[in-house]
C-alpha positions as a LaTeX table, in Angstrom:
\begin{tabular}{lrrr}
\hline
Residue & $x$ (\AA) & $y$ (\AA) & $z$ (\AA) \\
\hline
Unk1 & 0.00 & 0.00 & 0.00 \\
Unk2 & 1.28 & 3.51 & $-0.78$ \\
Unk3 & 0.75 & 6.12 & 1.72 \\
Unk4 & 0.59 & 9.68 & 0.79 \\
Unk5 & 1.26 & 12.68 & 3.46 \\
Unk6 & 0.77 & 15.33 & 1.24 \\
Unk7 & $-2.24$ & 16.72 & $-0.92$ \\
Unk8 & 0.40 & 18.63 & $-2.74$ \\
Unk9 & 1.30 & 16.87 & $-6.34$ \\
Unk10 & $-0.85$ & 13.75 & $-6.16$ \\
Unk11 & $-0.35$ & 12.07 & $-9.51$ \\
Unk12 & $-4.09$ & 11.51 & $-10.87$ \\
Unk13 & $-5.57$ & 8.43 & $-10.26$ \\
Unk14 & $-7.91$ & 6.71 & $-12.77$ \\
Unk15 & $-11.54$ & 5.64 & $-11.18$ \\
Unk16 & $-10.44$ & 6.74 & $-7.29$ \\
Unk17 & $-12.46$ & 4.57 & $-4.96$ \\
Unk18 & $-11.63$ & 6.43 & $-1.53$ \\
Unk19 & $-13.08$ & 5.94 & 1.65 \\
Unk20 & $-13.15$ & 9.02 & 4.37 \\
Unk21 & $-12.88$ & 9.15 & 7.98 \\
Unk22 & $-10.60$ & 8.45 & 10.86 \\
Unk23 & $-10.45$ & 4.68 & 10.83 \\
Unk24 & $-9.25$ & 5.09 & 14.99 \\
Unk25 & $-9.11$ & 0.62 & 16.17 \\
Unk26 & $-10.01$ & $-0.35$ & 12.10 \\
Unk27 & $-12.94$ & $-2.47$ & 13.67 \\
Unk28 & $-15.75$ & $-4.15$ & 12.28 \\
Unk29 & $-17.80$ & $-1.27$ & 10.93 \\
Unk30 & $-14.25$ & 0.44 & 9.26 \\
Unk31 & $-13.53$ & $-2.79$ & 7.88 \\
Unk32 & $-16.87$ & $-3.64$ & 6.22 \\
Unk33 & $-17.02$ & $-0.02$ & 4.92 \\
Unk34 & $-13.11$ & $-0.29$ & 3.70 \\
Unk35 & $-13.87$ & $-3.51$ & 1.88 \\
Unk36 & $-16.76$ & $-2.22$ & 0.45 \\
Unk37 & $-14.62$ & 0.38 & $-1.59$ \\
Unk38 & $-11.54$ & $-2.46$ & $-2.40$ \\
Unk39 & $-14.75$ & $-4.55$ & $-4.26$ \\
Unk40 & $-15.96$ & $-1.18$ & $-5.89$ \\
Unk41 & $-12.41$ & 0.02 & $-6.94$ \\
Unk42 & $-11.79$ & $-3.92$ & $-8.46$ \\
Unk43 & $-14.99$ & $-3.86$ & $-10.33$ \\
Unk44 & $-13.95$ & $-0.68$ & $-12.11$ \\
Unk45 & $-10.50$ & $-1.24$ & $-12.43$ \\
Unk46 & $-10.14$ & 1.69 & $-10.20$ \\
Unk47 & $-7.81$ & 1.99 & $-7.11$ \\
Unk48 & $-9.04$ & 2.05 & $-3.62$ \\
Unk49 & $-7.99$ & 4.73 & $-1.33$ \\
Unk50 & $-8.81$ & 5.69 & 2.23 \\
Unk51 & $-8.00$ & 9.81 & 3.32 \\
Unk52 & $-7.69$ & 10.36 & 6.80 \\
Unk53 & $-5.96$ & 12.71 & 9.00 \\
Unk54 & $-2.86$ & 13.14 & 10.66 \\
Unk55 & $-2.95$ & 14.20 & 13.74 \\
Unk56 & $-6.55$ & 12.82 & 14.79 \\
Unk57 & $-8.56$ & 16.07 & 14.76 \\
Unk58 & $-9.12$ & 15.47 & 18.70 \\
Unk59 & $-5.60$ & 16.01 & 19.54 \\
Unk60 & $-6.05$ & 19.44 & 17.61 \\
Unk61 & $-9.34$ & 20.72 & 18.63 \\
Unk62 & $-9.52$ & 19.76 & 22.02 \\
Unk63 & $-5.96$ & 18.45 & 23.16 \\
Unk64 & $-7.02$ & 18.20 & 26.25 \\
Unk65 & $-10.12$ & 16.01 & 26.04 \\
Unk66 & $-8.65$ & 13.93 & 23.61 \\
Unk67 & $-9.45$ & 10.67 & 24.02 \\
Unk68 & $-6.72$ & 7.88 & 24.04 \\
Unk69 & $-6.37$ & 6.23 & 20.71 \\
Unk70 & $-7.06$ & 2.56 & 20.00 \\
Unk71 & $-4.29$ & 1.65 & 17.73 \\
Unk72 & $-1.16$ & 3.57 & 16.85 \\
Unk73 & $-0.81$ & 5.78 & 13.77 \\
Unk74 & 1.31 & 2.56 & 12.50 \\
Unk75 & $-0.47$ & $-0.01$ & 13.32 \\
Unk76 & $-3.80$ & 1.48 & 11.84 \\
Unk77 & $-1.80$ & 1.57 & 8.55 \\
Unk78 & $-1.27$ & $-1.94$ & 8.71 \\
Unk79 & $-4.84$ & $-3.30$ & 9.21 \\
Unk80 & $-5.56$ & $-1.01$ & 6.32 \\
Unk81 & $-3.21$ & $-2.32$ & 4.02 \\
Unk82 & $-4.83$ & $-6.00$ & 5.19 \\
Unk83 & $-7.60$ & $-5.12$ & 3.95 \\
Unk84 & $-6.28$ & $-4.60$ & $-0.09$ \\
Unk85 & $-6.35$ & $-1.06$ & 0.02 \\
Unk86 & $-3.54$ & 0.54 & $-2.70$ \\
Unk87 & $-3.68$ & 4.24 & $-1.37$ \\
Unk88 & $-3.95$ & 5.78 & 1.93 \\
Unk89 & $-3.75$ & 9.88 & 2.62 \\
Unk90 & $-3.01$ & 11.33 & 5.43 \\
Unk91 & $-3.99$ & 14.60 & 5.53 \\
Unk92 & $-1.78$ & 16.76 & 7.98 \\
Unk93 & $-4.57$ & 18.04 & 10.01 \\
Unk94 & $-4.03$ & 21.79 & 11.30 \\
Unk95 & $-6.27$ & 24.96 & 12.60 \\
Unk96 & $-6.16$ & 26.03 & 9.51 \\
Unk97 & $-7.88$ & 22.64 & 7.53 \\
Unk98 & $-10.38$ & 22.78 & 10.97 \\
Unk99 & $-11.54$ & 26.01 & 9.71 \\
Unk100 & $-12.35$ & 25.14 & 6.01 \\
Unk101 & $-15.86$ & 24.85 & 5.41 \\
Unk102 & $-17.21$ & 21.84 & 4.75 \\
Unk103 & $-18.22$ & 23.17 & 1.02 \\
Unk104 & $-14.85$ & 24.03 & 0.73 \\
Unk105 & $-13.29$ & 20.58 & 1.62 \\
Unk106 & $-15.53$ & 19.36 & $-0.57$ \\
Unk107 & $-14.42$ & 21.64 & $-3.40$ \\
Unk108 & $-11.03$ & 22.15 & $-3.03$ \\
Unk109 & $-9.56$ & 19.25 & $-1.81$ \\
Unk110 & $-11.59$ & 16.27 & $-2.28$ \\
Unk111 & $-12.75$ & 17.42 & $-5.92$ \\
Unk112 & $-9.78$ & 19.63 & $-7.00$ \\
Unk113 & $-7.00$ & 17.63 & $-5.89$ \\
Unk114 & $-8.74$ & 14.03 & $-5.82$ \\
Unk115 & $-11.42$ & 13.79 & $-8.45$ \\
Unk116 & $-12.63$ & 10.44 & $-7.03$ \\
Unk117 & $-15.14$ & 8.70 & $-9.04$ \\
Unk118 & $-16.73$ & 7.35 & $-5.75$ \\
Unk119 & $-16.81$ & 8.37 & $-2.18$ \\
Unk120 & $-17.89$ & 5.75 & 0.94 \\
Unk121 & $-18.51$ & 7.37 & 4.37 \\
Unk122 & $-20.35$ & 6.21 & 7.73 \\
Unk123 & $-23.65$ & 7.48 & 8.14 \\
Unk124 & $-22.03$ & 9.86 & 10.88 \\
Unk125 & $-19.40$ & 10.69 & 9.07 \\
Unk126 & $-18.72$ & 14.71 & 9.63 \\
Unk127 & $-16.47$ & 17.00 & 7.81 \\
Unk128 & $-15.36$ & 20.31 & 7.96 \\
Unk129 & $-15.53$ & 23.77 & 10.54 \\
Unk130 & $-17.73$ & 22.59 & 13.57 \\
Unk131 & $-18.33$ & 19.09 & 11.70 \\
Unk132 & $-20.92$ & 20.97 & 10.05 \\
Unk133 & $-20.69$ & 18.46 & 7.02 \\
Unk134 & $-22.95$ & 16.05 & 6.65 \\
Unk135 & $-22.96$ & 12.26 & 4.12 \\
Unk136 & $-25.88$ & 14.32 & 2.67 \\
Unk137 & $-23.81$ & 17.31 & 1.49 \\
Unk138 & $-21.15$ & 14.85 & 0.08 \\
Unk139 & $-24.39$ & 13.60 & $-1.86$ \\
Unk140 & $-25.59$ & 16.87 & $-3.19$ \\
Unk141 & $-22.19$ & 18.01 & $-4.62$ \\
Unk142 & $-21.18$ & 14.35 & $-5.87$ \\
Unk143 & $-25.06$ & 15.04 & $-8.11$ \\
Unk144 & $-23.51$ & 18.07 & $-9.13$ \\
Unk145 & $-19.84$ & 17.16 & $-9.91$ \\
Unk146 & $-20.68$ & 13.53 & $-10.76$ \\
Unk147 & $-19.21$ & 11.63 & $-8.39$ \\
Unk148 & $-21.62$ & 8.78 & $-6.46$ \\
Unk149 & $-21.43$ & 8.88 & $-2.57$ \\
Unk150 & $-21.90$ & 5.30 & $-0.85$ \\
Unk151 & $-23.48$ & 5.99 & 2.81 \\
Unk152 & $-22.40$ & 3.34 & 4.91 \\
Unk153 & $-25.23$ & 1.80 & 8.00 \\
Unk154 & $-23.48$ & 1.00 & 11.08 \\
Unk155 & $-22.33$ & $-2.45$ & 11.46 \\
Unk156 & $-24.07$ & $-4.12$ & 14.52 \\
Unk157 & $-23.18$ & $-6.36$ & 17.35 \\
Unk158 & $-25.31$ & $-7.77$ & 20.06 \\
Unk159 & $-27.90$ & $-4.78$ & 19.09 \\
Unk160 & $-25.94$ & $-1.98$ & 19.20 \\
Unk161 & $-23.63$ & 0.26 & 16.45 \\
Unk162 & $-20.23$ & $-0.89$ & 16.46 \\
Unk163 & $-18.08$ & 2.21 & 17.47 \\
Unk164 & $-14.62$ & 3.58 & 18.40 \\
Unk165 & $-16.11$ & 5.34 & 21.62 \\
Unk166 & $-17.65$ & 1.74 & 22.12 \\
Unk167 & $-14.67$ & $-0.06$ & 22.15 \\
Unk168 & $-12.94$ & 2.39 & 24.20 \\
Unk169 & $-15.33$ & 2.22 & 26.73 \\
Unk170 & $-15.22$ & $-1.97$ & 26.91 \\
Unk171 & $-11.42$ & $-1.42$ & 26.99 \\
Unk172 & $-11.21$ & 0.83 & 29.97 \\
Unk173 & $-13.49$ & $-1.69$ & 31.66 \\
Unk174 & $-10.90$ & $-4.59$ & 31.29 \\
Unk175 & $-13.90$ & $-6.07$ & 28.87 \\
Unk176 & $-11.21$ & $-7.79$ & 26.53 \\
Unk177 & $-13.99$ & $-10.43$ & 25.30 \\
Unk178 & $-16.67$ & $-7.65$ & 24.20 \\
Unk179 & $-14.04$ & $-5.58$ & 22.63 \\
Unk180 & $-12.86$ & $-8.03$ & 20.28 \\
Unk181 & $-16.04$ & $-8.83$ & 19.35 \\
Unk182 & $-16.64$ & $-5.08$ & 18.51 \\
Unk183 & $-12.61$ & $-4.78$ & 16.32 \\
Unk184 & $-12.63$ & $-8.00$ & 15.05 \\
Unk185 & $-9.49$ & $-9.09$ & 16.60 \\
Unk186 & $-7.88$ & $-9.35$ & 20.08 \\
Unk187 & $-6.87$ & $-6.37$ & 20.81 \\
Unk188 & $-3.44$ & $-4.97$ & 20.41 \\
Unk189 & $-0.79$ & $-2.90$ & 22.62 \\
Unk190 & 3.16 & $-2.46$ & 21.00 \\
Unk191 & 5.61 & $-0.90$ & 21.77 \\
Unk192 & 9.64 & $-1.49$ & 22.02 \\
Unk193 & 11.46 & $-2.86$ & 24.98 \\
Unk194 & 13.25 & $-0.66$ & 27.22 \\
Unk195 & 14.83 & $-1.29$ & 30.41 \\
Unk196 & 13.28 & $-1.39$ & 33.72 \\
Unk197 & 13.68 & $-1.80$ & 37.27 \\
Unk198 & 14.11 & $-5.32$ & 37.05 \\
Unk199 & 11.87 & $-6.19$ & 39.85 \\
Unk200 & 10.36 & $-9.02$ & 38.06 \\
Unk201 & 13.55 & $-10.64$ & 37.53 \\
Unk202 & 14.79 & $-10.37$ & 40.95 \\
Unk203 & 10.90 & $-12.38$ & 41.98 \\
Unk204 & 12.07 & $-15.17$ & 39.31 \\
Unk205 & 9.70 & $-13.75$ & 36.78 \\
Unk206 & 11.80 & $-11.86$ & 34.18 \\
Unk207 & 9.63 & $-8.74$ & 32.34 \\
Unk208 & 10.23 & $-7.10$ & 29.28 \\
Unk209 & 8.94 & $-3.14$ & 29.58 \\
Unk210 & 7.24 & $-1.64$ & 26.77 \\
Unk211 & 7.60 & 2.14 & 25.73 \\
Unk212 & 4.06 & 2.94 & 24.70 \\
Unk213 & 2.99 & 5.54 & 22.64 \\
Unk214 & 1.77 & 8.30 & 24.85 \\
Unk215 & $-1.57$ & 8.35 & 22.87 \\
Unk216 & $-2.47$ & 4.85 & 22.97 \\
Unk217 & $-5.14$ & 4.34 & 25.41 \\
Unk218 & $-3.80$ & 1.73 & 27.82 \\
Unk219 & $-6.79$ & $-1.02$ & 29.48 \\
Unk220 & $-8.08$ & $-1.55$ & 32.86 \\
Unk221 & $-4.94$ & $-1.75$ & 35.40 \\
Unk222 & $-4.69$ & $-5.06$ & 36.01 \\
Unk223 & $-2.99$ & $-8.89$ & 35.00 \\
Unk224 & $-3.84$ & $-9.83$ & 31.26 \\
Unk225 & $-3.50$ & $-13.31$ & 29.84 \\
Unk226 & $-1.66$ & $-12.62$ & 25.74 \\
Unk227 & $-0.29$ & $-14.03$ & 22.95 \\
Unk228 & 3.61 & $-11.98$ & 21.99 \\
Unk229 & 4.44 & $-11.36$ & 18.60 \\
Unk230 & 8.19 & $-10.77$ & 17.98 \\
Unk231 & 8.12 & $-10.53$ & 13.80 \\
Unk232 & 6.80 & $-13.06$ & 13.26 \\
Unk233 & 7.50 & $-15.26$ & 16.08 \\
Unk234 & 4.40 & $-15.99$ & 18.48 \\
Unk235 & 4.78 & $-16.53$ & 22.39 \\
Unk236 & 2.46 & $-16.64$ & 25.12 \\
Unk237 & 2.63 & $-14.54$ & 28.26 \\
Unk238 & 1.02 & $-12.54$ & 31.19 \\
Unk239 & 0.87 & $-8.44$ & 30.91 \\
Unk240 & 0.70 & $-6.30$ & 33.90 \\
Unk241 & $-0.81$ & $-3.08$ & 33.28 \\
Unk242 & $-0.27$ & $-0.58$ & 35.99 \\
Unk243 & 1.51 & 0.79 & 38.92 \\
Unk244 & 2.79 & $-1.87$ & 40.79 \\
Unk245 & 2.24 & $-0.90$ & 43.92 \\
Unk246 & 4.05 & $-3.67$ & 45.64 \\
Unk247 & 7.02 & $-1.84$ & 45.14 \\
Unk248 & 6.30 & 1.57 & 45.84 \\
Unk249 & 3.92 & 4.58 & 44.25 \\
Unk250 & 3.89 & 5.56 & 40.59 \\
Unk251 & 3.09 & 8.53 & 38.30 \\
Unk252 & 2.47 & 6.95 & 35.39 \\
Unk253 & 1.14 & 3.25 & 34.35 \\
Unk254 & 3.82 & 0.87 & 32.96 \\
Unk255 & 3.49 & $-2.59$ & 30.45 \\
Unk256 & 5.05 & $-4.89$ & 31.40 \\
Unk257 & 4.95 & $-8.46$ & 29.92 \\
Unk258 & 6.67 & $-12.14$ & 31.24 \\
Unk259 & 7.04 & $-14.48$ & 28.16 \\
Unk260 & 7.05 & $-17.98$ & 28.80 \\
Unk261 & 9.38 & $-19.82$ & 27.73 \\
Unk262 & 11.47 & $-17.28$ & 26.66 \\
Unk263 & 14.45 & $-15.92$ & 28.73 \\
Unk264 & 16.55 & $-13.48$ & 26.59 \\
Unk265 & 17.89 & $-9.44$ & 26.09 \\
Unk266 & 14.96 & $-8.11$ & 24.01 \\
Unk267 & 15.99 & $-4.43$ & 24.83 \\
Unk268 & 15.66 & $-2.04$ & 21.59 \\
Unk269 & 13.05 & $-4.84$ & 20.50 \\
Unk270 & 9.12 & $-4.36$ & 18.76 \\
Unk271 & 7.06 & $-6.35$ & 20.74 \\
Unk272 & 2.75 & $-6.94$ & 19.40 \\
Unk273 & 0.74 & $-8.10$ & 22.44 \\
Unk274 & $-2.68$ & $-9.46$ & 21.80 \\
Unk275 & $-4.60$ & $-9.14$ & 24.40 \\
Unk276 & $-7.22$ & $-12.26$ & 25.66 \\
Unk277 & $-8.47$ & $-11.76$ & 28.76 \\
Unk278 & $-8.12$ & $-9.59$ & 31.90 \\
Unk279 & $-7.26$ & $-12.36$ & 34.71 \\
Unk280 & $-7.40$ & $-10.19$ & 37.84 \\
Unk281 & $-7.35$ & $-6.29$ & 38.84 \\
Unk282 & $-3.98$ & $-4.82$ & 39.84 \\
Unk283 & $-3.44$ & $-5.58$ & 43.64 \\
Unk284 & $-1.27$ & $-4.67$ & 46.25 \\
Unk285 & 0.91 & $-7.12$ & 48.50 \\
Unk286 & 2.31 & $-7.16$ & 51.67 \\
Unk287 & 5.53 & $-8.35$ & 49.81 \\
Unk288 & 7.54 & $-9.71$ & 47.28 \\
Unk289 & 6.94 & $-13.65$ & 48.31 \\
Unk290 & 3.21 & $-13.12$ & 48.06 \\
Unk291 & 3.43 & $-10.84$ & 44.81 \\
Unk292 & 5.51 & $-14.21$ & 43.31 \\
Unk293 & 3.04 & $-16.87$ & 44.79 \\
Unk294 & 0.39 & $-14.49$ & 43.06 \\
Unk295 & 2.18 & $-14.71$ & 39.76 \\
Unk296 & 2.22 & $-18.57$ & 39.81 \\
Unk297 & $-1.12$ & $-18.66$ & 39.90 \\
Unk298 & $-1.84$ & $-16.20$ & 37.12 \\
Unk299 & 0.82 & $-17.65$ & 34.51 \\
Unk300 & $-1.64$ & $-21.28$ & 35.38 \\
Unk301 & $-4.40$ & $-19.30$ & 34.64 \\
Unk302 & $-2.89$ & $-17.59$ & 31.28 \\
Unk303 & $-1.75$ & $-20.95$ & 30.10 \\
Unk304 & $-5.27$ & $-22.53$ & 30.61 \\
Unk305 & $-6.94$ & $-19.32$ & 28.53 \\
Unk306 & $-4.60$ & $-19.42$ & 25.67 \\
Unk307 & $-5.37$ & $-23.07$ & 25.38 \\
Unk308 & $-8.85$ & $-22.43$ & 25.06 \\
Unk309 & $-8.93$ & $-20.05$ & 21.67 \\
Unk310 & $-7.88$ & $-19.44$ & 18.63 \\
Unk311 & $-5.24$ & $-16.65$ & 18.84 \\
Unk312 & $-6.10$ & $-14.15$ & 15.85 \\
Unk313 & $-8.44$ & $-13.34$ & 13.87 \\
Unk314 & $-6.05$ & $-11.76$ & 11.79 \\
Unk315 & $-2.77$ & $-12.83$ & 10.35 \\
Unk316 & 0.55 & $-11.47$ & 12.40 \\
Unk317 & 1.58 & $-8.27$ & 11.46 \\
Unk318 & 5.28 & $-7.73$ & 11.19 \\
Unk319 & 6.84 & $-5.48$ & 13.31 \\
Unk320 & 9.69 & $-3.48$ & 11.02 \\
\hline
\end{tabular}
């Protein structure tokens, strides 16, 4: 897939397909509205594009309400590009492109540096100053410059519309089961190993600690059962998620993960984790030996888990 950061110069594309919108966790309702323009761009002989934005408009509009993202920038690439799309544009998003109108956008950059032959948006998809654009404007204009606009329903699960906010919500529960059912897919933390205190190594359980992305929204604190992805190399582990306040107060959450069966430096390393299921709530101890008779119990309980499922409902995805 060839990503585009620019709007500047785009070589013209014959019969664009593109989809629009911010594609945050590339769940069930992004991926059925994504695939939906790779079958329309292959029936025309067109290519299929997605245009989203770079930063996520939250982070510009309201910085500090913004809510913590699903995947990284990175890893949302990746699903995309899973999913047989040739094009994706990220639009560096700005104060400036926040106060275009959403006729404007319309005109001048989706029509006068895209020309797309046909557009596919959710059926809350909004564009432009205020997101006063609406799938119906994108209709009106595409009668007008001839291009057709594809309104996407929501996608649903157990009754509901499958949603970012949705998924973020079941994630800061802990709810690793409903969540998945809402992406498609275990979900995903990454990050590279770094060093650490090495607390877990002097309990006998040796941790790698992940760097994350200060973005990413990080689960309920707590013990998670997860499959490890080194390239393409799959483990099984436990993942704390917290402060570990055995050993003292914290500022700031750490991820931490013990392979099993796997001893080694991974320092400067990518690590995937795919999340299965939140074992137990972060705890405190009166001590280390309880903290490691704790431990034993959970790395019994994250075997017997990871026994139980399939691991993926997607293929690995190769850290760089």
């Amino acid at each position: 897939m060839k990503v585009i950061r620019t709007l500047d110069n785009i070589d013209e594309m014959r019969n664009l397909v593109i989809a629009l919108g911010n594609f945050d966790g590339v769940h069930r309702g992004h991926r059925h509205l994504i695939e939906g323009v790779v079958s329309t761009a292959r029936k025309i002989n067109g290519t299929a594009g997605v245009l989203t934005f770079d930063p996520h408009p939250a982070k510009v509009l309201k910085p500090e309400a913004s809510p913590g993202f699903i995947l990284t920038p990175e890893t949302k690439l990746r699903l995309i590009a899973h999913l047989g799309v040739d094009l994706t544009i990220l639009v560096p998003f700005d104060e400036d492109l926040a106060r275009i109108e959403p006729t404007k956008f319309i005109e001048n950059i989706l029509w006068e540096k895209l020309r797309p032959s046909v557009i596919y948006v959710g059926f809350n998809y909004t564009f432009g100053k205020a997101a006063k654009g609406r799938p119906e404007l994108l209709k009106r204009y595409g009668e007008k410059l001839n291009f057709e606009v594809k309104i996407v329903p929501p996608v649903m699960i157990g009754g509901v519309p499958v949603s970012s906010t949705l998924i973020r919500e079941m994630l800061v529960k802990g709810d690793i089961s409903r969540a998945k059912d809402l992406l498609g897919y275990w979900p995903i933390l990454e990050g590279k190993v770094v060093s650490g205190d090495q607390k877990g190594r002097e309990i006998g359980f040796p941790t790698a600690n992940l760097a994350m992305e200060e973005d990413l929204l990080l689960p309920a604190r707590g013990v998670y059962a997860a499959w490890v992805i080194r390239k393409h190399e799959i483990y099984k582990g436990i993942v704390n998620i917290g402060y570990k306040p055995t050993f003292g107060e914290r500022s700031t959450p750490t991820v931490e993960v013990h392979i099993f069966d796997l001893d080694e430096d991974l320092y400067g390393q990518s690590l995937e984790l795919r999340l299965r299921q939140r074992i137990r709530p972060e705890k405190k101890f009166p001590g280390t030996r309880e903290l490691a008779q704790q431990i034993r119990v959970d790395i019994e309980t994250a075997k017997e888990v990871l026994r139980e499922v399939e691991w993926t409902f997607l293929p690995v995805i190769a850290q760089d």
